[in-house]
C-alpha positions as CSV (number, residue, x, y, z in Angstrom):
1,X,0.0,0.0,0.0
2,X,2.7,2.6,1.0
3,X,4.7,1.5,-2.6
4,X,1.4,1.8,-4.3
5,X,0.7,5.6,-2.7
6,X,4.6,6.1,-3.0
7,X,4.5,5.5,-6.8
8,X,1.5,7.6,-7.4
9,X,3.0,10.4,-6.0
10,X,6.1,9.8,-7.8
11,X,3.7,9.7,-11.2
12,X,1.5,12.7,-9.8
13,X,4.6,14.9,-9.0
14,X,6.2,13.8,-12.8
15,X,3.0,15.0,-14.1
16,X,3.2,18.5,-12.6
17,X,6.2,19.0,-13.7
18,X,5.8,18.4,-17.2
19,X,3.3,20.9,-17.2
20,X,5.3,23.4,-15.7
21,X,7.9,22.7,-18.0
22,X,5.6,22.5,-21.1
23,X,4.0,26.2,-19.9
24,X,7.2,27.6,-19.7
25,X,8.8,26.4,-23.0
26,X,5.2,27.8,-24.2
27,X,6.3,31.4,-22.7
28,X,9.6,31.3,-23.9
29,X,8.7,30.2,-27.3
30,X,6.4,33.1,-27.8
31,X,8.6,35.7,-26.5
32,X,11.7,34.3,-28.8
33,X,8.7,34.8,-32.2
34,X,7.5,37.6,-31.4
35,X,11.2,38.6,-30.9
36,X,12.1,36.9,-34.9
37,X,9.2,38.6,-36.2
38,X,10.5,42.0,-35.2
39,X,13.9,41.6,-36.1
40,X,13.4,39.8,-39.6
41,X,11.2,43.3,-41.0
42,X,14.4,44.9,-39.3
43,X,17.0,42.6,-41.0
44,X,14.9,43.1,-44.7
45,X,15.3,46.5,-44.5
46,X,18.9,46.6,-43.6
47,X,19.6,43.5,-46.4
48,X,18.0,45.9,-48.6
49,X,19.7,49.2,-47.8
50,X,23.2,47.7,-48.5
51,X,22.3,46.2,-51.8
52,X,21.0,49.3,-52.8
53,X,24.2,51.2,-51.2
54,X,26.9,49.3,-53.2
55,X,24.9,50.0,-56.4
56,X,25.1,53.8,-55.1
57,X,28.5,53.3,-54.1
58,X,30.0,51.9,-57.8
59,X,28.3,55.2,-59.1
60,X,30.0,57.5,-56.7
61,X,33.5,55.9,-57.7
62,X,32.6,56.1,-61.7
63,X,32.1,59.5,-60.4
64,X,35.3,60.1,-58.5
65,X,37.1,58.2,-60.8
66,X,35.9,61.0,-63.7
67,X,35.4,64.0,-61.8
68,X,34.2,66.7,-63.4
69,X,33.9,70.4,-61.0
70,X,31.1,71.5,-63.1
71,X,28.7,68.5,-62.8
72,X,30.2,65.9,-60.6
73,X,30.0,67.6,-56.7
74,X,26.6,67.5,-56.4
75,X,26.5,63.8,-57.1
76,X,29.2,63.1,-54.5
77,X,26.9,65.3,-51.9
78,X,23.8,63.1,-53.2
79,X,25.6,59.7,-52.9
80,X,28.4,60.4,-49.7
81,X,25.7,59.4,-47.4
82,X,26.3,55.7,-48.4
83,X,29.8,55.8,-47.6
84,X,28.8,58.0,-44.3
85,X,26.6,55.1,-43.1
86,X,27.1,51.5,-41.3
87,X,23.9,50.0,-41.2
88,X,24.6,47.5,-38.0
89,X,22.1,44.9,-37.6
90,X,20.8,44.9,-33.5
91,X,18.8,41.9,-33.0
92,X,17.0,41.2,-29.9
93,X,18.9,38.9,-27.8
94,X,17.3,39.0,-24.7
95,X,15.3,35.5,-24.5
96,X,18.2,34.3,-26.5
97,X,20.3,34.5,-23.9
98,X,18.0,33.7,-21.1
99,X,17.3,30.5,-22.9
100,X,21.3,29.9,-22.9
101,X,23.0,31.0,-19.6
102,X,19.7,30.1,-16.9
103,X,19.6,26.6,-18.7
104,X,15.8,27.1,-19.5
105,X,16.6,25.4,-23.1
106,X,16.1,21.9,-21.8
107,X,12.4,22.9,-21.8
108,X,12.5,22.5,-26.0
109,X,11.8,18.8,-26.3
110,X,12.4,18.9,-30.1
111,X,16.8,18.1,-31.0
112,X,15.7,19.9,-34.7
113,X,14.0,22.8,-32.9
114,X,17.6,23.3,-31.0
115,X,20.0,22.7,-33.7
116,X,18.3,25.3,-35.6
117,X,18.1,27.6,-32.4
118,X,21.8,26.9,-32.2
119,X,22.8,27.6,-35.8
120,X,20.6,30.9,-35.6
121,X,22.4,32.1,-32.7
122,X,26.0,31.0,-34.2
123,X,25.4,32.8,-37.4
124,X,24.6,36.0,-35.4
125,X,28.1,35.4,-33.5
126,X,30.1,35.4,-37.1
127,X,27.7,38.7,-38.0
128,X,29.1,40.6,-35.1
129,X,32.8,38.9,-35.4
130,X,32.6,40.8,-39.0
131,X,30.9,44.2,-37.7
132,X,34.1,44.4,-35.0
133,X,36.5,43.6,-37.3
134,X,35.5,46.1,-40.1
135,X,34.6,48.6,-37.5
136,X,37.8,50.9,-38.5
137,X,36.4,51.3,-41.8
138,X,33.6,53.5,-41.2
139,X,35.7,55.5,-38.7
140,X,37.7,55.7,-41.6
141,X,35.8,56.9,-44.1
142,X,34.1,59.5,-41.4
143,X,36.9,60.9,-40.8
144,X,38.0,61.3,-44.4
145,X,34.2,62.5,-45.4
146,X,34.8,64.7,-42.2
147,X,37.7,66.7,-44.2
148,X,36.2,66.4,-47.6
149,X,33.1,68.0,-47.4
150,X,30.4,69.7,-45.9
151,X,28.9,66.6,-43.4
152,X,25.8,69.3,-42.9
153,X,24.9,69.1,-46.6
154,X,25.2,65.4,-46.9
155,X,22.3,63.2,-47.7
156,X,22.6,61.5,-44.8
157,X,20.2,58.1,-43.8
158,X,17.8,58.8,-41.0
159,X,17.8,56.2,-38.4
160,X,13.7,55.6,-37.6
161,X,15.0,53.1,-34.6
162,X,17.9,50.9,-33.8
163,X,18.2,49.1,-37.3
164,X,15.9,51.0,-40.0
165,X,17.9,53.8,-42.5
166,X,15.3,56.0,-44.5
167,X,17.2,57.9,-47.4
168,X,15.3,61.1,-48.3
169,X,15.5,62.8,-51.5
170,X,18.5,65.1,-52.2
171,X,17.8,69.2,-52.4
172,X,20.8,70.5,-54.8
173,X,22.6,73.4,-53.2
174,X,24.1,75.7,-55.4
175,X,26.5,76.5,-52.7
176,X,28.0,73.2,-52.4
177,X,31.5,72.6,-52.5
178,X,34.4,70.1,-51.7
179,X,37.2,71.4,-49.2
180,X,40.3,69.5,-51.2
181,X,39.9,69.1,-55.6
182,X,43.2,66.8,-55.6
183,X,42.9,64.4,-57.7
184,X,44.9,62.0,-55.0
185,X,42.3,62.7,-53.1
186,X,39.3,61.2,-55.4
187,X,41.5,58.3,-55.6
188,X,41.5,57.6,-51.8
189,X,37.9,58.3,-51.5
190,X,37.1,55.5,-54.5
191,X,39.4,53.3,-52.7
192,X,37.6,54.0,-49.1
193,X,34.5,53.2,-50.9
194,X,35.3,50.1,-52.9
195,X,36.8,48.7,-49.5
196,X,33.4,49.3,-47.8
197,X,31.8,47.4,-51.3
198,X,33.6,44.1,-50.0
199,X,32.6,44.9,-46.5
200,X,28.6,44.9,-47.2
201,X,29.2,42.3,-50.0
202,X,30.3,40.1,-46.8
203,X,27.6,41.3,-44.6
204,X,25.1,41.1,-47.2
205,X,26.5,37.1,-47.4
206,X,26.2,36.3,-43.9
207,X,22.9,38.4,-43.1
208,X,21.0,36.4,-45.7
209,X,22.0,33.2,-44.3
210,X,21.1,34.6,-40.9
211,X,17.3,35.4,-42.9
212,X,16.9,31.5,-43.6
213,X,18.0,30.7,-40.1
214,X,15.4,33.1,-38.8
215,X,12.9,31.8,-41.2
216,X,13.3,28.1,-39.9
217,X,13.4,29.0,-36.6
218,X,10.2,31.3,-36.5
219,X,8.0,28.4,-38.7
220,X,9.6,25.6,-36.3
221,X,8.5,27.2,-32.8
222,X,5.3,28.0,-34.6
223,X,4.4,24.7,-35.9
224,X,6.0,23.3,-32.5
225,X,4.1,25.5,-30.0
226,X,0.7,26.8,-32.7
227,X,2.3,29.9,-32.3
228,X,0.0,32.8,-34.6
């Protein structure tokens, strides 16, 4: 009789804490989709602001590679705000790590549902390996811009939150000018700009693997957990 009542509560206590455990990997699942949702609209528009930018950018050195006073500074103003800018993508990482350093990932059940949690995760650690690493460049190329022309009167990208870059249309100003016409000057600013090409080239790479990851990840916990 004692085994018998022993054993139930062994089964009764096993019970309640599979629910506990189901509820939470429930909670955590929900906060880690809603957080993927969010930050693949933010990775689009940031995949789609560099694309455009090294188009912009290969103009700007055809420019600077043929400079002409009378035509070509107003295109350098239009276009310098692509070499000006670093579009860094910020995802959320918060119930990532959570998941990772409390140990709360044994609540997902499914190995596939982790591996692709994992690669997700390593593919942003490479993203951010790359951002440090080419860091320099845009400090670079601001402080080259910096002593090259009037920052004010750039076309700058407006940053609507922590990862979206709005270009507005350019107003030409008759007033605008460059602060040094040497020609070895032209040729360093072509060469700043074709070295941030093969930066973005390599972001653009690894940001669009990091998209599929995202996109297996967010349709796994959502067929996993009937997440809408």
């Amino acid at each position: 009789m004692l085994f018998l009542a022993v054993t139930l509560g062994f089964f009764v206590e096993n019970k309640r804490e599979h629910i506990v455990e189901n509820k939470r990997a429930r909670q955590y699942a929900s906060f880690l989709y809603d957080d993927l949702v969010k930050d693949t609209s933010s990775l689009l528009e940031g995949i789609d602001f560099m694309a455009t930018g090294i188009k912009k950018l290969d103009t700007l050195i055809l420019v600077l590679k043929s400079f002409d006073p009378a035509i070509s500074v107003p295109r350098v103003y239009a276009l310098s705000g692509y070499a000006y800018s670093n579009p860094i993508f910020n995802p959320t990482m918060s119930t990532i790590e959570q998941l990772k350093n409390s140990g709360s990932l044994r609540y997902f059940h499914d190995k596939n549902l982790i591996q692709i949690f994992s690669k997700y995760d390593n593919d942003i650690l490479i993203l951010k390996t790359i951002e440090d690493r080419n860091a320099y460049l845009s400090e670079e190329m601001r402080k080259f811009l910096a002593q090259f022309l009037d920052l004010k009167k750039v076309n700058l990208p407006v940053v609507t939150d922590s990862a979206r870059f709005t270009m507005h249309a350019f107003t030409v100003d008759i007033n605008l000018k460059l602060y040094k016409n040497d020609p070895s000057q032209f040729e360093q600013f072509a060469n700043l700009c074709t070295l941030k090409q093969i930066d973005w080239s390599n972001r653009l790479a690894r940001q669009s693997r990091i998209l599929i990851s995202m996109r297996n990840l967010t349709r796994s916990l959502k067929d996993e957990y009937h997440l809408e």
